[in-house]
MINU-877366 format. One line per field, with one value per residue (C-alpha): residue in three letters; x, y, z; residue number from 0; chain. Coordinates in Angstrom, 3 decimals. Example, Ala and Ser with C-alpha at 12.3 -4.5 7.8 and 13.67 -1.06 7.14 Angstrom:
<rs>
code <- (ala|ser)
X <- (12.300|13.670)
Y <- (-4.500|-1.060)
Z <- (7.800|7.140)
pos <- (0|1)
unit <- (A|A)
</rs>
This chain:
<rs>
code <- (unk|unk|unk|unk|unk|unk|unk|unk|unk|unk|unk|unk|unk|unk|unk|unk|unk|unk|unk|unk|unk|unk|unk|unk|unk|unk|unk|unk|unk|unk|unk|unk|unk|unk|unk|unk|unk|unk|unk|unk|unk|unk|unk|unk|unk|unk|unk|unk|unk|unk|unk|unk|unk|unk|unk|unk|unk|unk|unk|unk|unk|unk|unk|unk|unk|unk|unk|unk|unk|unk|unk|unk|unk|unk|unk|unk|unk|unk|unk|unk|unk|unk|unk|unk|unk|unk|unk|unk|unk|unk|unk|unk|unk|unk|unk|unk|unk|unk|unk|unk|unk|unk|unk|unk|unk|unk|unk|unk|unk|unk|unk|unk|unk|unk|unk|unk|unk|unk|unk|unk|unk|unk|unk|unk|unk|unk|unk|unk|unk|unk|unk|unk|unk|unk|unk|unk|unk|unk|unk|unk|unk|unk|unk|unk|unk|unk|unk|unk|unk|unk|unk|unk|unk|unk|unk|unk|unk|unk|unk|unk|unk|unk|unk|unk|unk|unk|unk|unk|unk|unk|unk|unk|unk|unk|unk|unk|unk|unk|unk|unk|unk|unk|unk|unk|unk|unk|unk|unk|unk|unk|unk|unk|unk|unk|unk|unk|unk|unk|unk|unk|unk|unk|unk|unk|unk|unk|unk|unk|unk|unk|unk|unk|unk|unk|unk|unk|unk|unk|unk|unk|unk|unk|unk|unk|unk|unk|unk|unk|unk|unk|unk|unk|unk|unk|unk|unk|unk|unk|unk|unk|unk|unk|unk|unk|unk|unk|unk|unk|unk|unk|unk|unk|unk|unk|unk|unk|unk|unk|unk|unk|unk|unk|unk|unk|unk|unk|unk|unk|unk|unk|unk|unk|unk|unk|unk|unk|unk|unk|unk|unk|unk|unk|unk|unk|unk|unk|unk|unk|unk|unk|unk|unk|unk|unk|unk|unk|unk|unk|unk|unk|unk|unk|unk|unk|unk|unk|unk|unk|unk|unk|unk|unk|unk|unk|unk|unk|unk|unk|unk|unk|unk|unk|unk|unk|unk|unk|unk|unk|unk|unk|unk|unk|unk|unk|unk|unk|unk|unk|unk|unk|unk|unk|unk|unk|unk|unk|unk|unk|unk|unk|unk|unk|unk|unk|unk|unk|unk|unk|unk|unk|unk|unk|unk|unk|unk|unk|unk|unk|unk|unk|unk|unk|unk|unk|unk|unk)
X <- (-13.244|-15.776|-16.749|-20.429|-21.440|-20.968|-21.948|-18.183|-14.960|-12.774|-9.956|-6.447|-3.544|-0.467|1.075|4.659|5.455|7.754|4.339|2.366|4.907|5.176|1.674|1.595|3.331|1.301|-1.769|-2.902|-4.613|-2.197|-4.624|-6.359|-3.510|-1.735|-2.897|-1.524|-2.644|-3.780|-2.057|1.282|4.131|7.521|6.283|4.329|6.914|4.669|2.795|-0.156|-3.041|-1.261|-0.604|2.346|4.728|2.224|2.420|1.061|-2.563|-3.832|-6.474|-9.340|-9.045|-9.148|-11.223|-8.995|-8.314|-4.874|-3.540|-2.395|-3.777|-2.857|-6.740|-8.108|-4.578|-4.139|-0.683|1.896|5.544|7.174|10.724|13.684|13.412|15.464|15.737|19.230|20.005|19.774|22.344|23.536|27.369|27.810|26.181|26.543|24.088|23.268|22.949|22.828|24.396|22.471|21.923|18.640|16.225|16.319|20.851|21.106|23.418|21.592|22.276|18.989|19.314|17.881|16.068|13.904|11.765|14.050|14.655|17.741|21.303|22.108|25.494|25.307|23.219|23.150|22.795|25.755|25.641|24.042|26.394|25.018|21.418|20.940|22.488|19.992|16.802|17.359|15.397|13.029|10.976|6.667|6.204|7.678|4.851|6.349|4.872|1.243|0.248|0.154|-3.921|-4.256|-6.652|-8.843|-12.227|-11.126|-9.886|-12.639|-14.982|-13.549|-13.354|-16.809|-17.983|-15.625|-17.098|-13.739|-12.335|-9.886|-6.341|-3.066|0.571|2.639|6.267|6.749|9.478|11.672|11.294|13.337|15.706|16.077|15.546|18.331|20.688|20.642|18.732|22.757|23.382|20.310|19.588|22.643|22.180|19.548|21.923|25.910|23.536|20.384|20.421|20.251|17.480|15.807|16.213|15.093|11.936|10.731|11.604|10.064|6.525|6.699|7.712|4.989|2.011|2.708|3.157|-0.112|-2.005|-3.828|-5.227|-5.781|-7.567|-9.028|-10.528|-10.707|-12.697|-12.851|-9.674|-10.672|-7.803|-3.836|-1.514|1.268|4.416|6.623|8.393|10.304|10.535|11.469|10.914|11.523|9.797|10.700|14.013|14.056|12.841|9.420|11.469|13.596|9.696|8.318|10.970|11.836|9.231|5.835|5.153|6.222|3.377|0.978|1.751|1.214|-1.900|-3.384|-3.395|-5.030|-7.567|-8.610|-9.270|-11.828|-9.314|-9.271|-8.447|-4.787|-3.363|0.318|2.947|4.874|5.949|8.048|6.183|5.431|3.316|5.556|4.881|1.090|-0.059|2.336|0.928|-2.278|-1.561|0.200|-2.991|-2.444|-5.370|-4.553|-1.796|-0.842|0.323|0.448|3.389|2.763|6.407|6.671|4.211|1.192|-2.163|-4.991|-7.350|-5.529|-5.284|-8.763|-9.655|-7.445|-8.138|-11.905|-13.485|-10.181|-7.421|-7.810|-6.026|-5.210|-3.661|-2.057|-3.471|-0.185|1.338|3.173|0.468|-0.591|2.268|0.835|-2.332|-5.907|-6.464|-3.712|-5.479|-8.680|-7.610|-5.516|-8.474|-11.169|-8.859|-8.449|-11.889|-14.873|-13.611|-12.807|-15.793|-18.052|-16.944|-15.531|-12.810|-10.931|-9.534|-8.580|-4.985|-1.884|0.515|2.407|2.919|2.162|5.044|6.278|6.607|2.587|1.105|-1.777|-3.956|-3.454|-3.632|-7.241|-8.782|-7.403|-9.118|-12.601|-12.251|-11.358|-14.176|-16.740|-15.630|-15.556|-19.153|-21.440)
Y <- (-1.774|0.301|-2.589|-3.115|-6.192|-6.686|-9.805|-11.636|-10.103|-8.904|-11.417|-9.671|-11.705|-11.087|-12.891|-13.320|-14.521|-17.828|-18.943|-18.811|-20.441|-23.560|-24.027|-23.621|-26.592|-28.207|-27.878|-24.158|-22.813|-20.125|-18.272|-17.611|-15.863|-14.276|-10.313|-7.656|-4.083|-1.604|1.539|3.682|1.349|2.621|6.069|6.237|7.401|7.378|3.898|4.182|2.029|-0.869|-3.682|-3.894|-6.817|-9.802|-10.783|-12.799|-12.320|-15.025|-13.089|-13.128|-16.893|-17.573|-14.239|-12.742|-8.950|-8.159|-5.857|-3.537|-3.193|-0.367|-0.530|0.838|2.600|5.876|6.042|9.084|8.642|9.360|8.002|10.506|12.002|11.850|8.502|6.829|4.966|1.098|-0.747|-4.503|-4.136|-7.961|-11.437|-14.823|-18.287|-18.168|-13.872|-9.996|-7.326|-4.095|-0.391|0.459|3.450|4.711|4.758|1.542|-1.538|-4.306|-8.779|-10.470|-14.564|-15.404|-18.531|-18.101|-15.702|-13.415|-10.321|-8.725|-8.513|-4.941|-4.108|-0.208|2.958|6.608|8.507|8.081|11.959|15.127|15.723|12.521|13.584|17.481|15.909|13.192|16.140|17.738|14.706|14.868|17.824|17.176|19.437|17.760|17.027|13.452|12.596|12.070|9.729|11.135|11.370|13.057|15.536|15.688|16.007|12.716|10.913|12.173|10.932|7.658|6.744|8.083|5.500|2.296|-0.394|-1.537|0.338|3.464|3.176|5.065|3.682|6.143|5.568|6.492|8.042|5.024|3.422|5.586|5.986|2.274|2.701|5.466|4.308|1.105|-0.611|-1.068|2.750|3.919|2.651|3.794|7.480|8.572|8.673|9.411|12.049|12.852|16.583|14.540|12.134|14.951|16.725|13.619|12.872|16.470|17.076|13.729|14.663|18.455|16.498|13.697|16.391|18.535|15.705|14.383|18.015|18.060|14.198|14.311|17.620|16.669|13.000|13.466|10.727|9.197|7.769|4.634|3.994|4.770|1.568|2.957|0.737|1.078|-2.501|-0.982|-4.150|-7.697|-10.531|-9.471|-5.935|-2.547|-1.472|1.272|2.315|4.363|7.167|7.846|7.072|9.863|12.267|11.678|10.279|10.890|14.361|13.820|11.118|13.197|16.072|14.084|12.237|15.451|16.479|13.181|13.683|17.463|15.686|12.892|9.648|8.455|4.402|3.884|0.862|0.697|-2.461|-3.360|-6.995|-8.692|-7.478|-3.496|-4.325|-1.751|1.211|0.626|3.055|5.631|4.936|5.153|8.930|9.373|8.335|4.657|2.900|-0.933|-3.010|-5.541|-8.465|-9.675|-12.001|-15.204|-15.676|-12.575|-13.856|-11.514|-12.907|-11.031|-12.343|-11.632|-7.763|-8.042|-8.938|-6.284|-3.039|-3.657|-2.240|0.383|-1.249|-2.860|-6.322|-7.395|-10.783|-13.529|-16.735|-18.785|-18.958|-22.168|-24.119|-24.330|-25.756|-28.883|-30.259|-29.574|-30.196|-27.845|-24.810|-25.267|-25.061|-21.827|-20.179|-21.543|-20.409|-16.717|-16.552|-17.344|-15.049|-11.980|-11.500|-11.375|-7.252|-7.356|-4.591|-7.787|-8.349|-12.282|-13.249|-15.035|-13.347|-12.199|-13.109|-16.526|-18.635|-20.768|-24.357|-23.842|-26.663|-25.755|-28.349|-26.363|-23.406|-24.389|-25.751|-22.505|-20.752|-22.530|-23.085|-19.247|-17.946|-20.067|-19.049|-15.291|-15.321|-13.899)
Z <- (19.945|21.797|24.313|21.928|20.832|16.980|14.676|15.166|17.398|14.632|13.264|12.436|11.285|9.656|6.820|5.179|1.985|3.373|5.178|1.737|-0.483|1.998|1.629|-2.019|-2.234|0.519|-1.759|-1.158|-4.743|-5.716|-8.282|-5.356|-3.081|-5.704|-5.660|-7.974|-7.041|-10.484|-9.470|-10.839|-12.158|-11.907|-10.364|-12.936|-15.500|-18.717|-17.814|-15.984|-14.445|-15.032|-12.303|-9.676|-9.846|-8.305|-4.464|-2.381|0.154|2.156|4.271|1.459|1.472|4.509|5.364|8.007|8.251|7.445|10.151|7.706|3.951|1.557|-0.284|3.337|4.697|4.719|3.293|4.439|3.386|6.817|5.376|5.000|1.539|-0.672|0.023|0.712|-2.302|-2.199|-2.754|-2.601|-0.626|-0.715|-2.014|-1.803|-1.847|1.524|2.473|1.158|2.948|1.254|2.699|2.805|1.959|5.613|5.236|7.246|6.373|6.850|6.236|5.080|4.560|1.139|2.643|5.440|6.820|9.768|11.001|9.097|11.224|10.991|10.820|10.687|11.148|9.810|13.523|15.389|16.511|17.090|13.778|12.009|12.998|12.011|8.559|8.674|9.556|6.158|4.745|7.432|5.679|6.666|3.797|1.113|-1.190|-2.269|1.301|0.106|-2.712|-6.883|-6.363|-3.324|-2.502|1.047|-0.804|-2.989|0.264|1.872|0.033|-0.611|2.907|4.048|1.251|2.759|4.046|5.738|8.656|8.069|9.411|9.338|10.175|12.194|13.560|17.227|19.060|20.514|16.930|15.283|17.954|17.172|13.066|13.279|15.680|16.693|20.300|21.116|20.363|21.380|25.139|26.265|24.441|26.822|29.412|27.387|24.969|26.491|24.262|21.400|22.291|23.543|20.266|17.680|20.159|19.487|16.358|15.127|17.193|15.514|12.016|12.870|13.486|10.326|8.069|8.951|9.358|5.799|5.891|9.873|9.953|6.621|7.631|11.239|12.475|9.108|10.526|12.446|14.058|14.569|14.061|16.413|15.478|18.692|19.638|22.451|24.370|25.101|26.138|29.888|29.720|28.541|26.730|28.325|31.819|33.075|34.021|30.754|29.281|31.192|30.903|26.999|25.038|27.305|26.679|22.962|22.529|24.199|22.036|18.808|19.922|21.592|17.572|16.764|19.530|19.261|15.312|16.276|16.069|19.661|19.100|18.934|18.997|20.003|17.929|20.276|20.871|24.265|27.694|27.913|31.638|33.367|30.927|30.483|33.358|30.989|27.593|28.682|29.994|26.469|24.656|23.380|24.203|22.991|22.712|20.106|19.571|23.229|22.949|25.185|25.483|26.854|29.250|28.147|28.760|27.377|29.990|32.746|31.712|31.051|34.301|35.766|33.767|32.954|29.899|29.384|27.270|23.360|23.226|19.732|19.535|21.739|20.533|20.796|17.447|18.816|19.347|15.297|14.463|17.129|16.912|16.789|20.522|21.249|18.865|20.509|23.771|23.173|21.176|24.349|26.717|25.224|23.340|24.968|27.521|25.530|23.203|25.995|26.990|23.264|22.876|21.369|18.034|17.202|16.149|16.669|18.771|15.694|12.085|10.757|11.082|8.323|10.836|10.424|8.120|5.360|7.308|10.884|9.617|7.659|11.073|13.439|10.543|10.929|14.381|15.366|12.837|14.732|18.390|17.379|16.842|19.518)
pos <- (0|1|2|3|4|5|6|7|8|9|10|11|12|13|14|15|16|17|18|19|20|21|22|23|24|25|26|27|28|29|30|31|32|33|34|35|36|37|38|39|40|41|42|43|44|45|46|47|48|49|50|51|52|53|54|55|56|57|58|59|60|61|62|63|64|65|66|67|68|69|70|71|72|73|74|75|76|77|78|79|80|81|82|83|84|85|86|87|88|89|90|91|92|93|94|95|96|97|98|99|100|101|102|103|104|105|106|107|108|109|110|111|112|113|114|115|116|117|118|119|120|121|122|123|124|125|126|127|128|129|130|131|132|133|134|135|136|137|138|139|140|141|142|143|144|145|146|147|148|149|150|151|152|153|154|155|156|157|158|159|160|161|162|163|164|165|166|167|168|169|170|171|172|173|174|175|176|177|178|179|180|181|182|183|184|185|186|187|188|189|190|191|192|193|194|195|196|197|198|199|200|201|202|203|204|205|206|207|208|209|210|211|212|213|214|215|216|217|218|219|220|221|222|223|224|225|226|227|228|229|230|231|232|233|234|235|236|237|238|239|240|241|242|243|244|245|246|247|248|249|250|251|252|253|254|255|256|257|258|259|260|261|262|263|264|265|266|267|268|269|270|271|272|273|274|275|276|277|278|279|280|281|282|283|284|285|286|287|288|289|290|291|292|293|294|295|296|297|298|299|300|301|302|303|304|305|306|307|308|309|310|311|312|313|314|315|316|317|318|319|320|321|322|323|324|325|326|327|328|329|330|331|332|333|334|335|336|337|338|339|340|341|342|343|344|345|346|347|348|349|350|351|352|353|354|355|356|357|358|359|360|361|362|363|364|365|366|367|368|369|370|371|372|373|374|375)
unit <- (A|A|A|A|A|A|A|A|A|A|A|A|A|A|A|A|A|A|A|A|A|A|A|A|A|A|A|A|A|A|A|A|A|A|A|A|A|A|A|A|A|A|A|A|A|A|A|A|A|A|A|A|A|A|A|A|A|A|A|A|A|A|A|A|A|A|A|A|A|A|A|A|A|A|A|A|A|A|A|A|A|A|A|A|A|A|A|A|A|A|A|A|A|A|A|A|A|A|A|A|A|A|A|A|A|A|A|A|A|A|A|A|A|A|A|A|A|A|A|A|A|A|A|A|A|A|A|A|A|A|A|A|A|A|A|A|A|A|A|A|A|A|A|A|A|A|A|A|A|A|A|A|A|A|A|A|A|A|A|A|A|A|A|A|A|A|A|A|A|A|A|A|A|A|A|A|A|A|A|A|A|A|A|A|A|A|A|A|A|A|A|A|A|A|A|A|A|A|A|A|A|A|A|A|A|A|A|A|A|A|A|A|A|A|A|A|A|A|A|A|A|A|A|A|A|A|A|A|A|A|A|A|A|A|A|A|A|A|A|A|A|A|A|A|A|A|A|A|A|A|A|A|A|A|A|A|A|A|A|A|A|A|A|A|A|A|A|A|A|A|A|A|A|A|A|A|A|A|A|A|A|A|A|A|A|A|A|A|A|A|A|A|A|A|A|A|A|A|A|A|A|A|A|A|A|A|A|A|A|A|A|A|A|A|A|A|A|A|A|A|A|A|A|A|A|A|A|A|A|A|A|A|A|A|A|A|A|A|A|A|A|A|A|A|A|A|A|A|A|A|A|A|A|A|A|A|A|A|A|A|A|A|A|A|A|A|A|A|A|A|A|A|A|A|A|A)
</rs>
């Protein structure tokens, strides 16, 4: 990520569980995929060191990174505590309406991989929100894990082999989380005091739930996964002016913390096309972009060829094209590939998760092929 030739670029992909049961059945060994972590069960009420309920892990197989993995995660509960209680509102064969931990109403399918419909949100006021902050205290020890102390942390992580990360949730996401994008967008403008007032408060509750680990690890922390997704397919949600005047000085006050700390590489999630707020993020401190949707018309080798040796790319091998053929994988890893690893600054991977129209067989040979052509 530093623009320095390594052994291989590094490959990223993420998995869900629909993907891995299709090939199960398509021949895929499932002792080998099925994972069970040894850590508290049940909050550890009384039982201890004993495994979670099993799930399933592709990337050791196949020997992919997975873009986010709790055993080299730096874990900070940035949820509203006490949680909202779960619970199932309706069922039937085909769907589940259920509220959720965060207080939103949400309709899941019970075949198929998909995002949820959501049907309803906790934030639909200033009202709504400063009842909503009271769970938003960054002091609240439930925040960090049972075992946590910085000289245990510290030393784990100084001893990893695997690089450090840490999850944070930025400013237009929970807008979005809280609200709604249909409640949201048109807030900045009908309620701009309280956008004003959840983007700062979240950056003040952002930098002093993360004070003890940041200023703890420092540069022990590899990298910042920066989930976002504020846009689509045709560019930003929202434009570069309510950017600059709401959220901008916000990021920069939250990654200014991560900065003055040693953690310099963050990576912002954000899928669709975020072109027109690049120049923006960059001032804010994001300094790569994933997953660099193709359908969104991102093309990692065209912003390579524009911005130099400035911007991490993470991504954009066209998921489509392993649900084809062989011919169509290699060009789409030739085409990105060859180019890419030569300034490196790259990380490998489809231009999302692994969809479930993917076939054990095309999935094998992108995995061979893509292991080969990320080797310098």
């Amino acid at each position: 990520m530093n623009f320095r030739k390594a052994d291989r670029l590094p490959w990223m992909e993420s998995q869900v569980d629909e993907t891995t049961l299709r090939w199960i059945t398509e021949g895929l060994p499932v002792q080998q995929v099925v994972r069970s972590r040894y850590d508290l069960l049940y909050g550890g009420a009384l039982l201890i060191v004993q495994p979670r309920p099993y799930t399933f892990d592709v990337s050791r197989y196949f020997g992919f990174d997975p873009i986010l993995d709790p055993d080299r995660d730096v874990m900070i509960d940035l949820g509203p505590l006490p949680r909202y209680t779960y619970r199932i509102l309706e069922q039937d064969r085909d769907k589940v309406l259920c509220r959720d931990a965060l207080g939103e109403k949400m309709q899941y399918r019970n075949i198929n991989y998909s995002m949820p419909h959501f049907a309803d949100f906790p934030v639909k006021s200033m009202k709504d929100w400063e009842e909503y902050k009271k769970r938003l205290n960054p002091a609240d020890p439930r925040r960090y894990p049972k075992d946590y102390t910085s000289e245990q942390y510290m030393e784990m992580f100084e001893n990893s082999t695997l690089p450090t990360s840490m999850c944070v949730t930025g400013f237009y996401a929970l807008g979005r989380a809280l609200m709604g994008t249909a409640a949201v967008i048109p807030a900045f403008y009908k309620d701009p005091e309280l956008i004003h007032d959840m983007m700062k408060t979240h950056a003040d509750f952002l930098i002093e739930a993360f004070k003890d680990v940041v200023e703890g690890l420092k540069s022990r922390i590899d990298w910042i996964f920066w989930h976002e997704d504020l846009c689509c397919g045709t560019g930003p949600n929202i434009s570069p002016k309510l950017f600059k005047e709401f959220i901008l000085p916000n990021l920069k006050k939250v990654t200014g913390f991560f900065n003055k700390n040693g953690i310099d590489l963050i990576i912002i999630d954000t899928d669709g096309d975020p072109r027109p707020l690049m120049s923006l993020l960059w001032e804010g401190g994001i300094r790569g972009i994933w997953p660099l949707e193709v359908t969104a018309r991102m093309d990692a080798v065209e912003l390579r060829k524009k911005h130099g040796r400035t911007w991490r790319l993470l991504g954009n091998i066209d998921k489509r094209t392993l649900a084809q053929n062989k011919e169509a994988i290699q060009r789409e890893v030739d085409a990105k590939v060859q180019f890419l690893k030569e300034d490196g600054g790259y990380a490998v991977g489809l231009d999302h998760v692994i969809p479930s129209d993917v076939p054990l067989k095309n999935f094998t040979f992108y995995a061979n092929y893509v292991k080969n052509a990320a080797k310098y």
